[in-house]
MARDOLUM-176976 format. One line per field, with one value per residue (C-alpha): residue number from 1; y, x, z; chain. Coordinates in steps of 0.02 Angstrom, whole numbers, plus 50000, padded with zeros to 5 digits. Layout:
% residues N
n NUM_... $
py Y_... $
px X_... $
pz Z_... $
chain A_... $
END
This chain:
% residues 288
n 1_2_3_4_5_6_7_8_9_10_11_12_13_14_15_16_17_18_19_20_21_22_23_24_25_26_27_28_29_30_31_32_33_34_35_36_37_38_39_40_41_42_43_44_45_46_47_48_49_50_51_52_53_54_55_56_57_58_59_60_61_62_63_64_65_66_67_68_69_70_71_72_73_74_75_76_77_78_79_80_81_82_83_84_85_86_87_88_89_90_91_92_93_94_95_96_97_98_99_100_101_102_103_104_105_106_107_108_109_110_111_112_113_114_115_116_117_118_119_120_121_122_123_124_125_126_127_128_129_130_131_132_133_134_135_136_137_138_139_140_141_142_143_144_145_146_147_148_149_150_151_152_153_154_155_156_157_158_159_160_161_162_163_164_165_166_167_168_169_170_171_172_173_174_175_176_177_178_179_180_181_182_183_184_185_186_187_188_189_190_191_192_193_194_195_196_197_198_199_200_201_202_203_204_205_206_207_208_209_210_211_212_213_214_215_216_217_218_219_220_221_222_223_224_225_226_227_228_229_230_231_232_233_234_235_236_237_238_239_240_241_242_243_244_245_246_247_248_249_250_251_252_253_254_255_256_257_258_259_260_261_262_263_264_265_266_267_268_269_270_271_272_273_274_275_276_277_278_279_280_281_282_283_284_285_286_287_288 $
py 49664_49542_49593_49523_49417_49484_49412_49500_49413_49493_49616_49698_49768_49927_49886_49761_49898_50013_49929_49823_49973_50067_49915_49898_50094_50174_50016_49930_49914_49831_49699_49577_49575_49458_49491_49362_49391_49291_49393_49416_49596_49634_49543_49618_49801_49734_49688_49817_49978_49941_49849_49717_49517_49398_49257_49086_49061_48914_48977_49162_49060_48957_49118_49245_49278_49385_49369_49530_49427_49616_49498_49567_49545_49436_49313_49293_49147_49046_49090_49065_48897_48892_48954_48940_48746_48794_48911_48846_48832_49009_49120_49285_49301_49478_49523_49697_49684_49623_49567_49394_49336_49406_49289_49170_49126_49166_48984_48984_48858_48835_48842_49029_49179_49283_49469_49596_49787_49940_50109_50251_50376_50539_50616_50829_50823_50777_50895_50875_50970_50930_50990_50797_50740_50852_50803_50611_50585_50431_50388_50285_50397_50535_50579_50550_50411_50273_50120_49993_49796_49655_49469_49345_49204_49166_49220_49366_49393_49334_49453_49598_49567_49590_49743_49822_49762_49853_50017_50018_49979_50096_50216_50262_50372_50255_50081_50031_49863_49814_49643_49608_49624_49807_49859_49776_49903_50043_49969_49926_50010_50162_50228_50139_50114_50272_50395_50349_50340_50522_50604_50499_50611_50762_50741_50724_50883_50981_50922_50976_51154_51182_51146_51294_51391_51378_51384_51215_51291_51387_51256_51147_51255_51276_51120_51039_51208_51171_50993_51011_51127_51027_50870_50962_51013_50850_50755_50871_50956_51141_51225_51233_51111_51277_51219_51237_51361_51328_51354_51220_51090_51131_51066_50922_50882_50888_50798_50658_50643_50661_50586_50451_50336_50316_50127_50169_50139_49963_49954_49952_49770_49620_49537_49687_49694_49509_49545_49677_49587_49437_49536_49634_49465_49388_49538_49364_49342_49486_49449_49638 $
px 51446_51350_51204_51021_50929_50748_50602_50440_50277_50174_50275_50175_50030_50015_50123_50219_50268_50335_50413_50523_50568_50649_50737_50803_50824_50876_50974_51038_51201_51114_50984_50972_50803_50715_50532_50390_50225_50079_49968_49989_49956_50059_50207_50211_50212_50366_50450_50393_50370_50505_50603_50647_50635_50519_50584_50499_50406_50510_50683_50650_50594_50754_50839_50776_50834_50674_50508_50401_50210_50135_49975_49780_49748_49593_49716_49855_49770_49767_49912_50034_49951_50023_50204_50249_50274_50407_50484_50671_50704_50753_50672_50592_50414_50355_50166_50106_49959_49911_49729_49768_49897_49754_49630_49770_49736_49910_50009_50166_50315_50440_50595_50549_50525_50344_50322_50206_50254_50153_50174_50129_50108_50199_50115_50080_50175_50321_50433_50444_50602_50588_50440_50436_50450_50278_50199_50211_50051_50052_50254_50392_50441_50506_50398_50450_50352_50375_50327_50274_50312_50291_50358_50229_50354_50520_50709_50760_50915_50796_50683_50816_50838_50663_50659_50808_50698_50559_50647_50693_50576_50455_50594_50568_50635_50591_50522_50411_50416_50237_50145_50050_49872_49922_49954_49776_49713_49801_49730_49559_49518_49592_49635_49512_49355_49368_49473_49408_49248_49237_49349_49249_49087_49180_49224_49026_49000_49127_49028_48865_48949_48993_48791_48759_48883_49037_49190_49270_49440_49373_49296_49452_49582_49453_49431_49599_49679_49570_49575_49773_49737_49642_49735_49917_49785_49700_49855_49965_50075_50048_50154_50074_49932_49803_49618_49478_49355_49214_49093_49198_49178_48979_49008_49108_48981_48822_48926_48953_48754_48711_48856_48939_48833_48842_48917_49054_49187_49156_49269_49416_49356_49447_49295_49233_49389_49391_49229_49272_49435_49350_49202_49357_49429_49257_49129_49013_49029_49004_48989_48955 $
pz 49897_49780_49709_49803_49672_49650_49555_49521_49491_49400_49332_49197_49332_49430_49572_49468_49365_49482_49581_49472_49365_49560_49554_49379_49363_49520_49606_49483_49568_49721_49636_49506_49434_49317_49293_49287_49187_49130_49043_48868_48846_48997_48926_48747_48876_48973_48824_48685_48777_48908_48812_48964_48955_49038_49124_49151_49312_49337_49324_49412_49557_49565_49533_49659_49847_49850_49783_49765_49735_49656_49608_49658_49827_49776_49707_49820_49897_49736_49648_49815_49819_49646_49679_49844_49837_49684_49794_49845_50041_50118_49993_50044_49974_49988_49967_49944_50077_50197_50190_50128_50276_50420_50316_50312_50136_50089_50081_50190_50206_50355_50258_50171_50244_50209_50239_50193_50118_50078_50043_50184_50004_50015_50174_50164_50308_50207_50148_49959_49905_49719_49601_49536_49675_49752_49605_49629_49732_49749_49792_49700_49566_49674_49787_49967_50059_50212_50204_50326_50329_50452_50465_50449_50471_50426_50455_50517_50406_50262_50325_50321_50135_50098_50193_50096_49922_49995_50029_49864_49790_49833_49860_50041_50165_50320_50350_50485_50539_50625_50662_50518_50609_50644_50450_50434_50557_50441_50289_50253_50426_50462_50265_50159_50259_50361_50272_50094_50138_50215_50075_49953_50023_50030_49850_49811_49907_49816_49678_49762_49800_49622_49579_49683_49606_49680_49576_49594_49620_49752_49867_49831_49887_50054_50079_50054_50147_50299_50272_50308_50439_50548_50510_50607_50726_50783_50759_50868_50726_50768_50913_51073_51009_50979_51003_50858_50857_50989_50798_50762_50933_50905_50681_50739_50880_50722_50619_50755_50779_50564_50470_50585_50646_50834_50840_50690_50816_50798_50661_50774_50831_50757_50717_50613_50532_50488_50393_50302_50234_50180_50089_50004_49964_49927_49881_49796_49980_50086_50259_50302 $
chain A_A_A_A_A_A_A_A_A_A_A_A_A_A_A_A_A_A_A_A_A_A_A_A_A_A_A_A_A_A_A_A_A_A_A_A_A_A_A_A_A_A_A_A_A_A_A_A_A_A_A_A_A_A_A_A_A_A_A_A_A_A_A_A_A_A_A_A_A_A_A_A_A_A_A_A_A_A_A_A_A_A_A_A_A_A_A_A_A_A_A_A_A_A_A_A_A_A_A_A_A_A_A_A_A_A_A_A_A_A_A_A_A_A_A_A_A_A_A_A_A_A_A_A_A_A_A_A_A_A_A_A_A_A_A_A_A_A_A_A_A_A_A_A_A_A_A_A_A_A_A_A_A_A_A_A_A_A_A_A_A_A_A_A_A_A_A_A_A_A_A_A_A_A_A_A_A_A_A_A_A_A_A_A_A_A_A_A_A_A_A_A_A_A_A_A_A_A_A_A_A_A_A_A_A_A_A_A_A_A_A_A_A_A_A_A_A_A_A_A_A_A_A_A_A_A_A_A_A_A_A_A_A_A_A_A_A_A_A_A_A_A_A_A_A_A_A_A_A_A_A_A_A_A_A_A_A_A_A_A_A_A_A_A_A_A_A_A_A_A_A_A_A_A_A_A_A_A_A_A_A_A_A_A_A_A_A_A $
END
């Protein structure tokens, strides 16, 4: 089976990074990669530290089946208005979220294929069987992880190579295929500006607890314990679904009334959501 062609934009980054060296190191025997970089200390990285080559915008473009874009979210907008248009008919064009097709700043074409991909991040639900592999946090190098992807527009057979890139590429176990709105919902609302925010503030009152004397190890291993506790709980992974503590009912029911306010369900709306992506897109703009 011949090889799918892959080109990475912005290779030398975070994501960039990663995910190009899954596919150069782990699968080499099922991609051909050439790497794309613009930034000058990024490039001398590629090149001296991992001892790879960059290839011209021009002529990875030409090149690739698949395009992995792993550019900032912030400029998605303005560099696809760059590349796309160099793009040849029935590329894939992978982005790494989603924030920039719900604002629909990314620039599409109807002869390619566009699709987002994102990592779930190995879950503690997830049985880790190797020590590297538990003590990858945040997935790709070992640790197990899903991921979850959506079609913007496109081919489906075009589509189907961009999904086997992204397995790879993040190494993952499974890949959920949603609409694009719905890994929106997942990220900024349900990870970033609920999740992060609360474990954000129970960071800070770790913090406060060791002030007060608490041994830090001590009020970690209590609060992540619990933390994993209550998570199999609420979510329905302990046999026979066991209720909390009425203490418990009576803490979450405080908690409800002094830490969330009473409207913070509006961040489920579509509207809501639209503001928060564009002030993460724009923060000289906020419209929240």
């Amino acid at each position: 089976m011949s090889k799918i062609k892959v080109a990475v934009v912005g290779a030398g980054g975070k994501m960039g990074t990663r995910t190009s060296n899954n596919l150069i190191t782990k699968f080499s025997d099922k991609f051909d990669v050439k790497l794309v970089e613009t930034f000058e200390p990024a490039i001398k990285k590629i090149e001296n530290e991992r001892h790879l080559t960059v290839t011209p915008i021009e002529e990875a473009l030409d090149f690739a089946q698949v395009v992995v874009f792993a550019v900032p979210d912030s400029l998605i907008g303005k560099l696809s208005k760059e590349y796309v248009p160099m793009l040849k008919p029935g590329t894939g064009f992978l982005i790494l979220d989603p924030a920039a097709a719900v604002a629909r700043e990314l620039v599409t074409r109807d002869d390619c294929t566009f699709g987002v991909a994102h990592p779930c991040h190995p879950s503690y639900f997830k049985w880790q069987k190797e020590e590297e592999a538990y003590k990858d946090r945040f997935g790709g190098e070992g640790g197990h992880q899903d991921i979850v992807m959506s079609k913007i527009c496109g081919d489906d057979k075009v589509f189907d190579l961009m999904k086997e890139t992204a397995t790879c590429m993040y190494r993952a176990d499974q890949a959920y295929v949603l609409t694009t709105d719905q890994i929106a919902f997942l990220e900024p609302t349900l990870v970033e500006q609920m999740g992060a925010c609360f474990l954000y503030a129970m960071a800070e009152t770790v913090d406060e607890g060791v002030k007060r004397g608490i041994p830090k190890e001590a009020a970690v291993s209590f609060m992540t314990g619990h933390i994993f506790n209550l998570s199999a709980n609420f979510l329905g992974y302990l046999p026979g679904n066991p209720p909390v503590s009425d203490a418990c009912k009576v803490a979450i029911g405080i908690g409800n009334r002094t830490v969330l306010r009473e409207d913070w369900r509006k961040i489920w709306d579509h509207d809501e959501q639209m503001k928060v992506i564009h002030t993460m897109l724009h923060p000289d703009d906020p419209q929240i």
